[in-house]
MARSE-676187 format. One record per residue (C-alpha): chain; x, y, z; residue in one letter. Coordinates in steps of 0.5 Angstrom, whole numbers. Each point is the difference from the previous one (the first is absolute). Example, Ala and Ser with C-alpha at 12.3 -4.5 7.8 and 13.67 -1.06 7.14 Angstrom:
<atoms>
<atom 'A' <25 -9 16> 'a'> <atom 'A' <2 7 -2> 's'> 
</atoms>
This chain:
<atoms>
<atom 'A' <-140 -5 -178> 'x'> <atom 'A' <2 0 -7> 'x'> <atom 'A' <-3 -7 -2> 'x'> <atom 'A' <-7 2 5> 'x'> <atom 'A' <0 6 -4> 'x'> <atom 'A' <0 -3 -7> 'x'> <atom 'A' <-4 -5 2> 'x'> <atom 'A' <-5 5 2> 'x'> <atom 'A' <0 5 -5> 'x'> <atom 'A' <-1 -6 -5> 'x'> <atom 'A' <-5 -2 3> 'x'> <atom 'A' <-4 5 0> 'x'> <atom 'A' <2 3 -6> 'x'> <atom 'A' <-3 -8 -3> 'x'> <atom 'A' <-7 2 4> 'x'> <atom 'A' <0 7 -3> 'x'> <atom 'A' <0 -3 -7> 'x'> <atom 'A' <-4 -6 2> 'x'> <atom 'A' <-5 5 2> 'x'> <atom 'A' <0 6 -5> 'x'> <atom 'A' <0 -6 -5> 'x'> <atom 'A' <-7 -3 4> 'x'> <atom 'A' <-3 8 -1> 'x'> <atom 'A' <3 0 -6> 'x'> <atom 'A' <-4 -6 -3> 'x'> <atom 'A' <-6 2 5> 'x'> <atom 'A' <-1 7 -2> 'x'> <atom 'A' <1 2 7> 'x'> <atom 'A' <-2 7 0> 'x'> <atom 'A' <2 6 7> 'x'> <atom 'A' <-2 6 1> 'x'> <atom 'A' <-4 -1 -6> 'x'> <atom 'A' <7 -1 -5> 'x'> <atom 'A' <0 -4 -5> 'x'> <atom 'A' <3 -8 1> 'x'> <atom 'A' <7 3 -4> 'x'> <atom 'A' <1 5 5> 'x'> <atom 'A' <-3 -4 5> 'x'> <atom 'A' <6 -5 -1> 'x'> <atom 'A' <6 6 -1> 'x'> <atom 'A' <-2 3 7> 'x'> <atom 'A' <0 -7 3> 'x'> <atom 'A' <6 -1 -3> 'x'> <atom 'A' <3 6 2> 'x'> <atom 'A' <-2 -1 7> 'x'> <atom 'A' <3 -7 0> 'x'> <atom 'A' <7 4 -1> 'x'> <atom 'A' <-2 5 5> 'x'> <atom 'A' <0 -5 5> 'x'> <atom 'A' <5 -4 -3> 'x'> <atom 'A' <5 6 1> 'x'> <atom 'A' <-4 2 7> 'x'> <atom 'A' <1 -8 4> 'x'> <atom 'A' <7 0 -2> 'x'> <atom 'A' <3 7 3> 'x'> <atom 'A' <-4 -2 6> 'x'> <atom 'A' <2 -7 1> 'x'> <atom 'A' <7 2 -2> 'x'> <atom 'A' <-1 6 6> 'x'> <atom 'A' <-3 -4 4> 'x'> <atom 'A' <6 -6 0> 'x'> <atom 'A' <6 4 0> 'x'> <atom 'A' <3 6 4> 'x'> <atom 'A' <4 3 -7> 'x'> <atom 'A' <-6 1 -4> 'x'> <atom 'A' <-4 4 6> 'x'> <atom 'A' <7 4 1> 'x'> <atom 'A' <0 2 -8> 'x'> <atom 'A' <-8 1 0> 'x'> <atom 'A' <0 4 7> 'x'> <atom 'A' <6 0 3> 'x'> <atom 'A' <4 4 -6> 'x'> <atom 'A' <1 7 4> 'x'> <atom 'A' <2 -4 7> 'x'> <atom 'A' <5 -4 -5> 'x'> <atom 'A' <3 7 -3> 'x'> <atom 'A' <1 4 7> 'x'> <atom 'A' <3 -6 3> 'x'> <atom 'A' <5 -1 -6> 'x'> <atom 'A' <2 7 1> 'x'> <atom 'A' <1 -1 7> 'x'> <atom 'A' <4 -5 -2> 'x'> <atom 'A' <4 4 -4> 'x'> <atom 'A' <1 5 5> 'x'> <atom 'A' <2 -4 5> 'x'> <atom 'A' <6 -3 -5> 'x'> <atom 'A' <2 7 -2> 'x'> <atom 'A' <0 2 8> 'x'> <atom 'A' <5 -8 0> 'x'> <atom 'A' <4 2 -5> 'x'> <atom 'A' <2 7 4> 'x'> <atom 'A' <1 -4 5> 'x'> <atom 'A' <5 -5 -3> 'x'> <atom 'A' <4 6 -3> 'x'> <atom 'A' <0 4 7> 'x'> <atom 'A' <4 -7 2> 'x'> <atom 'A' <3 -1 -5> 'x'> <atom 'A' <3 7 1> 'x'> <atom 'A' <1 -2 8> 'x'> <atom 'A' <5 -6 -2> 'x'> <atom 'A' <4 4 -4> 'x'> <atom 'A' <0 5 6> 'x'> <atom 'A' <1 -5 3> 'x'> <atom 'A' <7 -2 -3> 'x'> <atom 'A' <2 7 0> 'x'> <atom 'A' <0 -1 7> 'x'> <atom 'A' <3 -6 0> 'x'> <atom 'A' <7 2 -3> 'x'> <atom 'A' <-1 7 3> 'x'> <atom 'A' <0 -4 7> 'x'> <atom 'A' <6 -4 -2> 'x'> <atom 'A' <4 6 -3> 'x'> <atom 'A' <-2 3 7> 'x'> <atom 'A' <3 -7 4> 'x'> <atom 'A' <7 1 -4> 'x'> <atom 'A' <-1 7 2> 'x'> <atom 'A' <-1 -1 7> 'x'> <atom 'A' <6 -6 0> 'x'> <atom 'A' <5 5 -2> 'x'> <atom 'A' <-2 4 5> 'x'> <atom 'A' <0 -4 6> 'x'> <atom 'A' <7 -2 -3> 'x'> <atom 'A' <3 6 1> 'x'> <atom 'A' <-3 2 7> 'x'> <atom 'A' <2 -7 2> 'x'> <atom 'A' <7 3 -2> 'x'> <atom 'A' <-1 6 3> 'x'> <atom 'A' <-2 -2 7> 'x'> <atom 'A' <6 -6 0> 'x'> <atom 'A' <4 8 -1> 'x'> <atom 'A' <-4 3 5> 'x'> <atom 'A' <1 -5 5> 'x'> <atom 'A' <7 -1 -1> 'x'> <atom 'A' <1 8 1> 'x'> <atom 'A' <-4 -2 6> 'x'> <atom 'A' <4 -4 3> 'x'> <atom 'A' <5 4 -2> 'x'> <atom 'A' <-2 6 3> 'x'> <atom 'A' <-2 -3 6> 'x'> <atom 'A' <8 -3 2> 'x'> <atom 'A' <1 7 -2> 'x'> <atom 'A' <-4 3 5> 'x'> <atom 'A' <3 -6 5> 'x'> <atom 'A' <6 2 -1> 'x'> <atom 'A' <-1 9 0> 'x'> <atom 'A' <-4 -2 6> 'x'> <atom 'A' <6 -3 4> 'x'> <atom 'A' <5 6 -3> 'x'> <atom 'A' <-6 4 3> 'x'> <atom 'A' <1 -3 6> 'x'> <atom 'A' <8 1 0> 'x'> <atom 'A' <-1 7 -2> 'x'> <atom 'A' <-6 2 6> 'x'> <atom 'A' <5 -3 5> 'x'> <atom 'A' <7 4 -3> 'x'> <atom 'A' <-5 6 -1> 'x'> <atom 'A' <-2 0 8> 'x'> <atom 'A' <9 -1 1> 'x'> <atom 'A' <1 6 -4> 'x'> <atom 'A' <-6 4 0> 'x'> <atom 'A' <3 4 6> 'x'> <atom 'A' <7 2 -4> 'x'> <atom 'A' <-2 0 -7> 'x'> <atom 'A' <-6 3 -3> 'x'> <atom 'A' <1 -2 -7> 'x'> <atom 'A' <0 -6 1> 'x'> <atom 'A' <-7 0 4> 'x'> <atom 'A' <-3 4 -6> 'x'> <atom 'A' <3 -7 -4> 'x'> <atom 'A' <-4 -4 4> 'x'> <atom 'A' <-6 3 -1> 'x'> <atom 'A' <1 0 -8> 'x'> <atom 'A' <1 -7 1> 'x'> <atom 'A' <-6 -1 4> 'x'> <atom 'A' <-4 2 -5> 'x'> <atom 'A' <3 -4 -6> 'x'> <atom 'A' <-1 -5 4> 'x'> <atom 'A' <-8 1 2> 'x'> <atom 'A' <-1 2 -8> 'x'> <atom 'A' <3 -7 -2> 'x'> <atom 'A' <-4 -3 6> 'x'> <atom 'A' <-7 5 -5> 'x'> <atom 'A' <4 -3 -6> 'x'> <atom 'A' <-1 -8 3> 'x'> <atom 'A' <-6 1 3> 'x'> <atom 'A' <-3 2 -8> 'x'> <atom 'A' <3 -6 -4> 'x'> <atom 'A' <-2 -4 4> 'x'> <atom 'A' <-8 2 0> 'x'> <atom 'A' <2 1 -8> 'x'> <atom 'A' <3 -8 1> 'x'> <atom 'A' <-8 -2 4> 'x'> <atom 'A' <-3 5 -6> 'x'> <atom 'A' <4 -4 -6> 'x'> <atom 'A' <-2 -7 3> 'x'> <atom 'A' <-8 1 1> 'x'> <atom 'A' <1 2 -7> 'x'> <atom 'A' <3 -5 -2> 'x'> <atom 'A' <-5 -5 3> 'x'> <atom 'A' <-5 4 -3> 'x'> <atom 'A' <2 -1 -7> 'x'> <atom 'A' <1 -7 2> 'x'> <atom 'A' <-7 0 0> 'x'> <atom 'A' <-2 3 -6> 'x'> <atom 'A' <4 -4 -3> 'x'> <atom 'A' <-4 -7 2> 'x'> <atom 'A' <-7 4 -2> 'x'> <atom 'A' <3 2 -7> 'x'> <atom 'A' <2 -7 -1> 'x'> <atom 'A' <-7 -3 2> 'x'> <atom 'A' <-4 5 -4> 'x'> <atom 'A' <5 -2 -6> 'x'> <atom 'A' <-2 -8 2> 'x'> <atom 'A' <-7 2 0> 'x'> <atom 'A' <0 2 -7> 'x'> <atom 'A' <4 -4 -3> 'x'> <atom 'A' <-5 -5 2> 'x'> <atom 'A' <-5 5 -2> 'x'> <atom 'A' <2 -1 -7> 'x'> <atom 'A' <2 -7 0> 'x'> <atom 'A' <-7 -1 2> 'x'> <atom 'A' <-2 4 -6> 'x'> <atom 'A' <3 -3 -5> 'x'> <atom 'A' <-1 -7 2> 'x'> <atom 'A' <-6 -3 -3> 'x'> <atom 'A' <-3 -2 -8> 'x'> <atom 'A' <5 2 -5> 'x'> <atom 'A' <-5 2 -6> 'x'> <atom 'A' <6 4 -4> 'x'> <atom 'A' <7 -1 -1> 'x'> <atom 'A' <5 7 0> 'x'> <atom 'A' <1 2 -6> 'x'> <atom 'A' <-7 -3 -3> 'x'> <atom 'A' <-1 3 -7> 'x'> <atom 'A' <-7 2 2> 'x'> <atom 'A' <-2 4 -8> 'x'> <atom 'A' <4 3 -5> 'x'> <atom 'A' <-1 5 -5> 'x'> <atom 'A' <3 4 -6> 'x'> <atom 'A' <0 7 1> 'x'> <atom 'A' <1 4 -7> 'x'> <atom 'A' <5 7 0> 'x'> <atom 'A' <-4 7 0> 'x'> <atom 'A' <-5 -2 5> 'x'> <atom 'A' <-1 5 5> 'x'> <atom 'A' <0 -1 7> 'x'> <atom 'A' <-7 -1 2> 'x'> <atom 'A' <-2 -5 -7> 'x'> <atom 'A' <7 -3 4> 'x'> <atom 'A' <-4 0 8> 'x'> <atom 'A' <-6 -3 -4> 'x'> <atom 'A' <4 -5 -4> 'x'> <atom 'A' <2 -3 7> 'x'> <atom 'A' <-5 1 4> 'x'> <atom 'A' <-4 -4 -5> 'x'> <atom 'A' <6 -6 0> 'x'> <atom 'A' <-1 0 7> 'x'> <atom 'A' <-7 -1 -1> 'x'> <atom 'A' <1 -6 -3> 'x'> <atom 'A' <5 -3 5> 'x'> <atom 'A' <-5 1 5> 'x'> <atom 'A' <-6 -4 -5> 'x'> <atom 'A' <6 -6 -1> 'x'> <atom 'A' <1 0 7> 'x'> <atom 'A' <-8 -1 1> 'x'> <atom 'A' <-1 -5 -4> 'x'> <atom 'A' <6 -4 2> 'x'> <atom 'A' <-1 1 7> 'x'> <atom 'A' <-7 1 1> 'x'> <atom 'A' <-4 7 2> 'x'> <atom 'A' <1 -4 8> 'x'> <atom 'A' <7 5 2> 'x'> <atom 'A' <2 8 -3> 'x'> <atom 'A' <4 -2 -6> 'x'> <atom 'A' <0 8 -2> 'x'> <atom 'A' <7 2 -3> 'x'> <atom 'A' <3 6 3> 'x'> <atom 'A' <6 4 -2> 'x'> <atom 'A' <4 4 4> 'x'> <atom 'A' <-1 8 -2> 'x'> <atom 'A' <6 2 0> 'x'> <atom 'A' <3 -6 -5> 'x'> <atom 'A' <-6 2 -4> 'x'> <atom 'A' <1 7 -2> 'x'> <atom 'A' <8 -2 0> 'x'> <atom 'A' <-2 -5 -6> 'x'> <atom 'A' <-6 5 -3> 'x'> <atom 'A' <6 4 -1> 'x'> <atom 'A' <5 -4 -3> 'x'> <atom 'A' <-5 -2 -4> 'x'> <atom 'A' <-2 6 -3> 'x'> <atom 'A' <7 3 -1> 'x'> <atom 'A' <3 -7 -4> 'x'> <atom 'A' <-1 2 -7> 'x'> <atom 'A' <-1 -8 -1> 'x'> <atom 'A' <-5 -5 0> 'x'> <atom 'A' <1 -4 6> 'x'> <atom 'A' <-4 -6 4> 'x'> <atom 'A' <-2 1 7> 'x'> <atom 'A' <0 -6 5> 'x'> <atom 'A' <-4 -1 7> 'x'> <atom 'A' <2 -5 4> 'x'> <atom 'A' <0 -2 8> 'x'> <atom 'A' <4 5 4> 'x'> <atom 'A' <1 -5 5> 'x'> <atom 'A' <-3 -8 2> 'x'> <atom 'A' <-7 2 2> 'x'> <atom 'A' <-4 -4 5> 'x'> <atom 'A' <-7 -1 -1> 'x'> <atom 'A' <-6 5 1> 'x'> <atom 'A' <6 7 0> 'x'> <atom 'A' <0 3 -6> 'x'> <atom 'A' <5 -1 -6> 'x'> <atom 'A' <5 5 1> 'x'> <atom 'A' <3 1 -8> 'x'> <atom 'A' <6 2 -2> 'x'> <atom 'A' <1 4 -7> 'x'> <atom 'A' <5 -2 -5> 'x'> <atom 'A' <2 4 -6> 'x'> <atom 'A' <4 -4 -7> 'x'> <atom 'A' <1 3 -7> 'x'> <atom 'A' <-6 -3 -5> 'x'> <atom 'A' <5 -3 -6> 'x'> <atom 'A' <-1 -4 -6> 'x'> <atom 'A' <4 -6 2> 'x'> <atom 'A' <-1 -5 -6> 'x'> <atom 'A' <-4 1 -5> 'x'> <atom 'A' <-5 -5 -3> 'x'> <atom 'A' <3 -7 -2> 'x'> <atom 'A' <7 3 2> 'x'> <atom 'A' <6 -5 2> 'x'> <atom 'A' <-1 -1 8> 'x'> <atom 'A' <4 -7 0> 'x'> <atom 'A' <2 -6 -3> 'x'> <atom 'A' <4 -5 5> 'x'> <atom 'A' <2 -8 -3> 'x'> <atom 'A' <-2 -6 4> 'x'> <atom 'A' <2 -7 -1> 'x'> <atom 'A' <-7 -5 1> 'x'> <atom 'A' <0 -7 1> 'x'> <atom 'A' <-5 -6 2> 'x'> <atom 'A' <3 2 7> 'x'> <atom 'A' <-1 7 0> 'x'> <atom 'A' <-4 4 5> 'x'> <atom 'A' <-4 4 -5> 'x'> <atom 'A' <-3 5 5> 'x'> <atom 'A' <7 2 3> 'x'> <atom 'A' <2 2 -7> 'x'> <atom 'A' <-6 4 -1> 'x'> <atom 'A' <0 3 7> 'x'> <atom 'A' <8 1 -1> 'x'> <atom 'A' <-2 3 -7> 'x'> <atom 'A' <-5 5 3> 'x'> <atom 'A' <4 2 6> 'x'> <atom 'A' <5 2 -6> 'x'> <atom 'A' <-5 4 -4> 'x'> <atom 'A' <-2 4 7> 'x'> <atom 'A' <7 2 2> 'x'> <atom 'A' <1 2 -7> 'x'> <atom 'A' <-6 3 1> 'x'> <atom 'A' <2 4 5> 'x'> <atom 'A' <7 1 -1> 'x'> <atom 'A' <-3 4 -6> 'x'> <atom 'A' <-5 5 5> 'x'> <atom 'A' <-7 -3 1> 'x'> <atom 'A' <-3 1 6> 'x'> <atom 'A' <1 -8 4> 'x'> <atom 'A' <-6 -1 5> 'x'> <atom 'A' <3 2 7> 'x'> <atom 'A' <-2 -6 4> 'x'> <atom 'A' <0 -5 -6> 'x'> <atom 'A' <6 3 -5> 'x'> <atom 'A' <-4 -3 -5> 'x'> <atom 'A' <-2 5 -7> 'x'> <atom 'A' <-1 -5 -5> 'x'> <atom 'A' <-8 -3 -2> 'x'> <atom 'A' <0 -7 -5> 'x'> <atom 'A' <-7 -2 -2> 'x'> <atom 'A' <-1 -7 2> 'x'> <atom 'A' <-1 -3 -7> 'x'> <atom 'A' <6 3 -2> 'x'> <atom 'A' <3 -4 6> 'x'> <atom 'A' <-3 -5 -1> 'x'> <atom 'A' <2 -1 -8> 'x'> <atom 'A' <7 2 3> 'x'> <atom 'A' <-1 -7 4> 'x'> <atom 'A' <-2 -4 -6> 'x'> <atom 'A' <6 3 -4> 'x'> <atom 'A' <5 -1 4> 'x'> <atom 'A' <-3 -8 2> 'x'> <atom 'A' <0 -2 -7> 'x'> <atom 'A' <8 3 -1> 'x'> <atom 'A' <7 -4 1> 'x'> <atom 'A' <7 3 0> 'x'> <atom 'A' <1 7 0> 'x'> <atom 'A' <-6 6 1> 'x'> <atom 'A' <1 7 -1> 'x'> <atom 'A' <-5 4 4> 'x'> <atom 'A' <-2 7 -2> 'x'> <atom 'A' <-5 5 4> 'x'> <atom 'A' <-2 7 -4> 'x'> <atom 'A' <-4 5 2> 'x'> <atom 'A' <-8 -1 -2> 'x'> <atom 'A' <-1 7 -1> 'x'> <atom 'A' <2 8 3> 'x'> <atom 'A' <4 -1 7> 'x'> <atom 'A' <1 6 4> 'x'> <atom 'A' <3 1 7> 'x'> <atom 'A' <-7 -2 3> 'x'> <atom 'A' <0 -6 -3> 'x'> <atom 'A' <-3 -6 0> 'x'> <atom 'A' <5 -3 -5> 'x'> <atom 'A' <-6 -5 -5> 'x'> <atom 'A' <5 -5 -3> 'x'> <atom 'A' <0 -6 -6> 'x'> <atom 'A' <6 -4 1> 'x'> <atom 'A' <2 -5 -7> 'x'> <atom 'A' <2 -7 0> 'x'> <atom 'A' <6 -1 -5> 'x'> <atom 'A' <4 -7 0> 'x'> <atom 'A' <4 -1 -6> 'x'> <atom 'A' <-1 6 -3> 'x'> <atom 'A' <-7 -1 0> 'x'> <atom 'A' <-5 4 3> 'x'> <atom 'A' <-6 -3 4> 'x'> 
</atoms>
């Protein structure tokens, strides 16, 4: 389309100099103008129609450039549309995200409930061990009070005739004997009562344990998938100096979280939600802090948990001390190695920066979470502390100094010497 269009417009602006240049010498007159004019408005027209063909023959090929001529408001509302449709999702991912940690609130309130529940059915499995023992009990008992029943009613009717008191006797026991029989009847209900509840439990028991394992699933689910980030992930980090109050301190960390999401866009793509979010309550807790420390101090987010593709970054916020750790060009270092032809030189350099990094950190600078690292080497640096080290023999001293100002914050920029023989390099 390009290429037809430069060729068109080409063309025709060749034809309109060629025929205002013709009318020129012709002395062509319109509308009774003269040739000179008469030529202008012939040039002018010929751009005219240059400018003309090209928006419509750029129309009439490519559906973008009738959108941005005609369609332009219908473009707008369906943007906006879009818009409120992402907002409407966005809500909806954090009414789910509200629902899975519901979610595992139930879980553990379920398994409280299920050890609850265990030591329950322990006691009443007890208790009706008891009962049934007492029943068993009170039923040879009531055998035995039974026959002296018996016993008693055949020596009543002996000595009724003869001896009232006696009689008045066995009507006492008569009726302690129907009280222990009311007394048995009841414990053995109570016995029947403690095994339906028994068996009762018994089934709550095994719903609780299959609602358990249905949402250890859930959550096993949940979580597997693509691992975008890692737990502990320094997402953004910020200094945050002594005297703010707590609004400049909420604006400062809203906008750090701002960042991270845009860093997070453009490692990722725009693709899945990558917005950070912070738990409120931690927020106002390190606002807080913040404002009452008196100090200088460094703010880092970072991943609070592994976070799988396409949920948002739940952050976690940690509060350091921001403090001069070494000064501009400051001893951080110095170690001696003996350098031969048959010397690895990349494992003297790699054993040499990972002493300066622990010193580093010994000292106080923040070491990046994942990778541990706080150091940065310019690779010409390396690259000459290479060559100086390839062109040694016998034994180096390697020294590493602080390239300028390090606070806790960190990064530590370097400048490492070579010296061999008391002679720097």
């Amino acid at each position: 389309m390009i290429l037809v269009m430069i060729v068109t417009g080409g063309a025709i602006a060749f034809i309109g100099d060629k025929l205002g240049t013709k009318i020129g010498k012709k002395r062509l007159s319109i509308f009774g103008l003269r040739p000179r004019h008469t030529s202008m408005i012939v040039t002018v027209l010929t751009g005219g129609l240059i400018t003309a063909l090209s928006i419509g023959f750029m129309a009439l090929i490519s559906q973008n450039v009738r959108t941005a001529l005609f369609g332009m408001d219908e473009l707008r509302a369906t943007m906006t549309s879009t818009l409120a449709e992402l907002d409407a999702a966005t809500e909806e991912l954090f009414k789910a995200q509200t629902e899975f940690e519901r979610a595992n609130e139930n879980l553990r309130e379920s398994k409280e409930e299920i050890l609850s529940l265990k030591d329950e059915q322990e006691e009443l499995r007890a208790e009706s061990e008891r009962l049934k023992e007492e029943g068993a009990r009170l039923e040879s008992t009531n055998s035995e009070l039974a026959a002296q029943n018996e016993n008693l009613s055949g020596t009543n009717a002996e000595l009724e005739q003869s001896n009232k008191e006696l009689g008045e006797f066995n009507v006492t026991l008569s009726a302690d004997n129907e009280k222990l029989s009311a007394d048995n009847a009841k414990l053995s209900g109570d016995n029947e009562k403690l095994s339906g509840d028994n068996e009762k439990l018994a089934a709550d028991n095994s719903d609780l344990e299959e609602r358990n394992k249905n949402l250890r699933d859930g959550l096993i689910a949940i979580r597997e998938g693509d691992i975008t980030l890692r737990a502990g992930e320094l997402l953004a980090s910020g200094v945050f100096k002594a005297g703010m109050t707590a609004e400049e301190i909420a604006n400062e960390i809203n906008e750090l979280a701002d960042a991270a999401t845009q860093n997070l866009i453009e490692r990722f793509g725009d693709e899945d939600d990558h917005s950070v979010w912070i738990y409120q309550p931690e927020l106002q807790r390190v606002i807080g802090d913040l404002e009452s420390s008196g100090r200088e101090m460094v703010l880092r987010i970072t991943a609070a948990g592994n976070i799988v593709r396409g949920e948002p970054v739940r952050a976690t916020l940690e509060l350091y001390p921001n403090e001069l750790i070494f000064s501009k060009g400051e001893l951080i270092i110095s170690k001696s190695y003996e350098v031969n032809s048959d010397t690895a030189l990349e494992v003297v350099v790699r054993d040499f920066l990972m002493s300066v990094n622990r010193a580093a950190v010994d000292k106080g600078i923040l070491a990046d979470p994942i990778t541990g690292s706080v150091g940065r080497l310019d690779g010409d640096q390396l690259y000459e502390i290479f060559g100086a080290i390839t062109s040694a023999r016998g034994k180096i001293s390697l020294t590493a100094y602080a390239l300028e100002d390090t606070t806790s914050q960190g990064p530590l920029r370097l400048k490492i010497k070579v010296t061999q023989r008391g002679v720097a390099q």
